[in-house]
C-alpha positions in Angstrom: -139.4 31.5 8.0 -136.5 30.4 9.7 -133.4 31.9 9.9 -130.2 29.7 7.3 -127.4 29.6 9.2 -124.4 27.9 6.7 -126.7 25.3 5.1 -128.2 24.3 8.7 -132.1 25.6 9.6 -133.1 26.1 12.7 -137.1 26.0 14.2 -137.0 27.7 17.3 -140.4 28.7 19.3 -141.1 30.2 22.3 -141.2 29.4 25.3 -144.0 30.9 27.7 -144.0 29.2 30.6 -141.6 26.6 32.1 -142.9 24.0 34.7 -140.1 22.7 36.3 -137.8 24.7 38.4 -134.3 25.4 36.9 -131.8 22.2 38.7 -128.7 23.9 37.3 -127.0 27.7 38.3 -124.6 29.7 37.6 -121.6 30.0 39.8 -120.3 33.4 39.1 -116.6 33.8 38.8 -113.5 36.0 37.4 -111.4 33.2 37.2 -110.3 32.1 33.7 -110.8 28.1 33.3 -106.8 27.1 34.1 -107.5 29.3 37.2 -110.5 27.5 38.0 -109.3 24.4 37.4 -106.0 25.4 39.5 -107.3 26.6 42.5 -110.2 23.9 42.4 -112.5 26.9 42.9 -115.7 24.3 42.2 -114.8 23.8 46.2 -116.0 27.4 47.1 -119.1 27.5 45.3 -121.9 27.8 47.3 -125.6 28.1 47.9 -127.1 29.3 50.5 -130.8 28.0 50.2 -132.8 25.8 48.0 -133.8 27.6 44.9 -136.7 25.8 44.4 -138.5 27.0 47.6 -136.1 29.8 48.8 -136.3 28.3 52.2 -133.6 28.0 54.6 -135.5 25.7 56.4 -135.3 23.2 54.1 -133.5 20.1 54.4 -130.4 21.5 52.0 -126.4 20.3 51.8 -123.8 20.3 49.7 -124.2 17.1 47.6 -120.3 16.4 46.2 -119.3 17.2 42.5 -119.7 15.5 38.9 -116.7 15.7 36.6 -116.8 17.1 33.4 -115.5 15.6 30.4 -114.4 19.0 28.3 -112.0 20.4 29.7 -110.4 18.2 32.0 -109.8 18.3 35.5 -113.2 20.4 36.1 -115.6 19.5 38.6 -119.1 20.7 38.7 -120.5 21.3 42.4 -124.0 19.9 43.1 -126.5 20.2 46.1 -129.5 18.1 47.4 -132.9 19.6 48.7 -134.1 16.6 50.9 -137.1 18.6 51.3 -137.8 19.0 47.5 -136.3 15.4 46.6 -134.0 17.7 44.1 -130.6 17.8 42.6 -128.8 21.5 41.8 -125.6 22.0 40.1 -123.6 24.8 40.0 -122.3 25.3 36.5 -119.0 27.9 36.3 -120.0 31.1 33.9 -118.1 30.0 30.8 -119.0 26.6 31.1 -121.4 25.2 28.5 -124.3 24.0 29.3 -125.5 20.5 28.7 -122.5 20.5 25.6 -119.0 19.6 26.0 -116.7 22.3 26.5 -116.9 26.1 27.2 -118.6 29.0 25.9 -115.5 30.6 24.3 -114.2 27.6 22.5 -117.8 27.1 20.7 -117.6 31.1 20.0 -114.2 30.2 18.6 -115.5 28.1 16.1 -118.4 30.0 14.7 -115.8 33.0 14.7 -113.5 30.9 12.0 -115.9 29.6 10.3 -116.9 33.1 9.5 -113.0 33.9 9.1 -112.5 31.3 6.9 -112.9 30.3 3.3 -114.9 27.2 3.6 -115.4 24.8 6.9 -112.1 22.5 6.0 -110.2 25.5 6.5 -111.9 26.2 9.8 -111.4 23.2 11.0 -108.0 22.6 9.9 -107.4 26.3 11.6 -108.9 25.0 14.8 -107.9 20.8 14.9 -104.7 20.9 13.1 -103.6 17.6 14.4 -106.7 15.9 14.6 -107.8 12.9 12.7 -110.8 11.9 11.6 -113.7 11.7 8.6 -114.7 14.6 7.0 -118.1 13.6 7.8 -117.6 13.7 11.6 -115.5 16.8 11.1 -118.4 18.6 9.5 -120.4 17.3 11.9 -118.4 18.3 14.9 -118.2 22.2 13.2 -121.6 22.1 12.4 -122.7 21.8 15.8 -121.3 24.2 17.1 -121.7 27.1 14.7 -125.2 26.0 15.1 -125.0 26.9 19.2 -123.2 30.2 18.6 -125.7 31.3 16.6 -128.8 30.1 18.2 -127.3 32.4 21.3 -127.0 35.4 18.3 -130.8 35.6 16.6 -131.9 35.5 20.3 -129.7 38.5 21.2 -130.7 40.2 18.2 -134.7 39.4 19.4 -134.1 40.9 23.3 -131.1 43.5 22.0 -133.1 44.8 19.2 -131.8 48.4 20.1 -128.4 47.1 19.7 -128.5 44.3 17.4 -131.5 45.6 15.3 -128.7 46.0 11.9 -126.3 44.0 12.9 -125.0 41.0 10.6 -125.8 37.4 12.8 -122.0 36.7 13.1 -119.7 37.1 16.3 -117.3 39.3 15.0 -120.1 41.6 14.4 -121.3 41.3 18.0 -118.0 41.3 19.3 -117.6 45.0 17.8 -120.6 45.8 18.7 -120.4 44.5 22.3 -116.7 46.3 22.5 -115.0 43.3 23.0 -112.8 40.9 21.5 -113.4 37.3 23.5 -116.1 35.9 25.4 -119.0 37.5 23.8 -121.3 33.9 24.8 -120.4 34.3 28.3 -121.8 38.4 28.1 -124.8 37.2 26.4 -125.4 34.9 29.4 -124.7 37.5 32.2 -127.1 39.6 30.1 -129.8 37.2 30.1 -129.2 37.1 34.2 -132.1 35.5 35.4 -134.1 34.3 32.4 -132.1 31.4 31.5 -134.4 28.6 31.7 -136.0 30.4 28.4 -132.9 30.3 27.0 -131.4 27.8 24.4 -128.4 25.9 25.5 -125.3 25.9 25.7 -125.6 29.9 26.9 -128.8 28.7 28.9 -130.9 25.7 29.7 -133.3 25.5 27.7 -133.5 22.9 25.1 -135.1 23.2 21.8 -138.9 22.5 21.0 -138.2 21.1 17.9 -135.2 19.2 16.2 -132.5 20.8 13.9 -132.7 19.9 10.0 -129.3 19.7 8.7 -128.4 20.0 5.1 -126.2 19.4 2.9 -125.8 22.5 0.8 -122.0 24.2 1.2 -121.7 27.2 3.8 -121.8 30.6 2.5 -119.3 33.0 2.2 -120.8 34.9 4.9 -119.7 32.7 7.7 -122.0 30.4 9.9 -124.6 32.7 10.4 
């Protein structure tokens, strides 16, 4: 049966084998995002070979950088394989993937919508000045409690040795991990090299089948 997360179910199956090969990485980095956006480290990343083939004898360059959206002033570098006809970008660690924003604002969310009485609060807590429906508030909320704790029933799965009792809710994992922030972007230097089997925004994998919302109120519990 799948697992309730604050009136939103989620099907999630597995992933055996994946037939393309991965077109995004992840560029490594201790820089926290007003660094990286400061220093314009997106200008250093690098790749030394294609990663389809592994080949330095393919025909490989740097290919310019795409903007992104959330936050601004972030660029995304990108490289083209001639060889392989292929695209690869090179996504900063606490960058989302394939979702607007970055891993720690989404953990944010799910972490005061646990915190929090019911989701107005939350979001009143997180968008004080913000206007807008309630229905595309809820919606906005929704979606990314839903994220955070996609990346949490799969860390309980792999980390059963750690996870095993754990509640589903990041300021369980956060103890448990022995930190306070970026618990998402952990989980994804955790998963290292599996990320293609993994669900965005941690990794890049997207679901096999589509999220049912409903309607129901969240539970006291917090999003997960």
């Amino acid at each position: 049966m799948p697992p309730e997360y604050s009136g939103i179910i989620v099907n999630v199956t597995t992933q055996t084998t994946i037939k393309d090969p991965p077109v995004q990485l992840i560029h490594q980095t201790t820089l926290s995002v007003d660094d990286y956006i400061y220093k314009q480290a997106w200008q250093e990343a690098r790749l030394e070979c294609c990663p389809n083939t592994q080949k330095s004898t393919c025909q490989f360059h740097r290919h310019g950088s795409y903007p992104r959206k959330t936050p601004s002033n972030i660029n995304i570098t990108r490289y083209y394989c001639r060889t392989c006809q292929m695209t690869f970008s090179l996504l900063p660690e606490f960058m989302a993937a394939s979702k607007p924003g970055t891993l720690q604002a989404i953990e944010e969310v799910a972490l005061a919508a646990e915190e929090c009485p019911n989701l107005t609060a939350a979001h009143n807590r997180l968008r004080p000045n913000h206007h807008g429906t309630w229905r595309a508030q809820r919606r906005w909320l929704k979606r990314r409690i839903l994220w955070a704790s996609l990346a949490l029933h799969l860390a309980r799965g792999l980390f059963a040795e750690l996870y095993a009792e754990a509640p589903l809710t990041v300021g369980t994992f956060r103890a448990k991990k022995g930190t306070t922030t970026t618990l998402l972007v952990t989980l994804r230097k955790q998963y290292n090299n599996h990320l293609e089997y993994v669900p965005r925004p941690v990794g890049f994998r997207s679901c096999s089948h589509p999220i049912e919302s409903q309607t129901g109120p969240p539970t006291q519990g917090g999003p997960c």
